[in-house]
C-alpha positions, 0 to 999 in steps of 0.5 A, a space after each residue: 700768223 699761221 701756227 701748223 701742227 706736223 708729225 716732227 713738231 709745229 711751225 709759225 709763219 707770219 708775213 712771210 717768214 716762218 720759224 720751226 721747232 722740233 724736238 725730241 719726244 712728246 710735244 704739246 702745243 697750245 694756241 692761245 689769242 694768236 700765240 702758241 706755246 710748246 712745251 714738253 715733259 721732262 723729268 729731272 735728269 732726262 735729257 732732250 734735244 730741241 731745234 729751231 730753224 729758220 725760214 725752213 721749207 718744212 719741219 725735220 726731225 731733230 735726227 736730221 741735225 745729229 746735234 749730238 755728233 755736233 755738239 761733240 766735234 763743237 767741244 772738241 775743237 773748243 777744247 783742242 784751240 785751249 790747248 795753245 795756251 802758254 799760261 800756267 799760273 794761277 787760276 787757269 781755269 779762268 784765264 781759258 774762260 776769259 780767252 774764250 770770251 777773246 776769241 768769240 769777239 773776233 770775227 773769223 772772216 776778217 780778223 777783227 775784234 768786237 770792243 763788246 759783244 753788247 749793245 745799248 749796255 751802259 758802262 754803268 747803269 742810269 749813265 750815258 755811255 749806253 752804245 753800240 759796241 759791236 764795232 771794231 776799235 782799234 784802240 781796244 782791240 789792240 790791247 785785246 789781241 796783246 793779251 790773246 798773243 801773250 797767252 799764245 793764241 798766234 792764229 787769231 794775233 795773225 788774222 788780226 794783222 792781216 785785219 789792220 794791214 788790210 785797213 791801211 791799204 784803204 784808209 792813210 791812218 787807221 780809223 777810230 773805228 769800223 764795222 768788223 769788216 772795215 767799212 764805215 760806221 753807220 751814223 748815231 742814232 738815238 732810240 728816245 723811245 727806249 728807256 735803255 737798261 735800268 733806266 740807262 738812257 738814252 740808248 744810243 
């Protein structure tokens, strides 16, 4: 691996990808039986920005991503999409959380729902049932929307009709399940060589 220090902050490349951090303010950084370190001062309450970037060209400084301004308009808009939320009983707060989490599983290109966001994470820990959920089933994800829907959240019920419409164009009946763009699952493999989450094997 090839670790180079620059002025807006320090890039590893091996094997022809390459991965870059900056950050603002000091960095300090340690090379040590081929790894490096980054590290940085900061004191309770300072706030600091760091960014990492992928197969870039070269290392920017972080002023270049005005990760402030995105990080603001990412809020925003968070908190406006909340604002269609019909419910007004008791513990609000949580339900918005929970159809925060609904519209992270739904895949905007195409309308589908993930079952998880997880991946060889038991239903229970030392059991089998240790797969891959991030698939769409239409099982799941039919009672997902239904909640999205009753809240309110009319866009993401529309995009995932237009999901299954889509799938039975293609399919005579819809599939137990797809990749969250409508093809076909790949076939099950089992990783012996794990031992899965607290000993829950095999992952799958």
């Amino acid at each position: 691996a090839e670790h180079r220090l620059e002025k807006q902050g320090v890039s590893d490349r091996n094997e022809g990808e390459s991965v870059a951090l900056t950050i603002t303010g000091e960095l300090r950084v340690r090379i040590q039986d081929g790894k490096s370190t980054h590290a940085g001062p900061i004191a309770a309450g300072q706030k600091r920005w760091a960014v990492l970037a992928w197969n870039q060209s070269k290392v920017d400084p972080v002023e270049r991503y005005h990760s402030a301004a995105r990080l603001d308009a990412t809020l925003q808009a968070w908190r406006t999409w909340s604002q269609a939320l019909r419910y007004q009983g008791a513990w609000r707060a949580q339900v918005i959380r929970s159809a925060l989490a609904i519209k992270l599983m739904q895949y905007a290109p195409t309308g589908a729902l993930v079952a998880a966001p997880t991946t060889t994470f038991p239903e229970w820990i030392g059991g089998e049932r240790n797969w891959d959920y991030r698939f769409f089933w239409i099982r799941d994800a039919a009672l997902t929307v239904r909640s999205a829907h009753r809240l309110g959240f009319e866009a993401e019920t529309q995009d995932f009709l237009r999901f299954v419409e889509h799938m039975l164009d293609q399919h005579s009946e819809l599939p137990i399940m797809t990749t969250l763009d409508g093809a076909e699952v790949p076939t099950e493999r089992t990783l012996g060589h794990l031992r899965g989450f607290g000993g829950s094997a095999p992952v799958r």
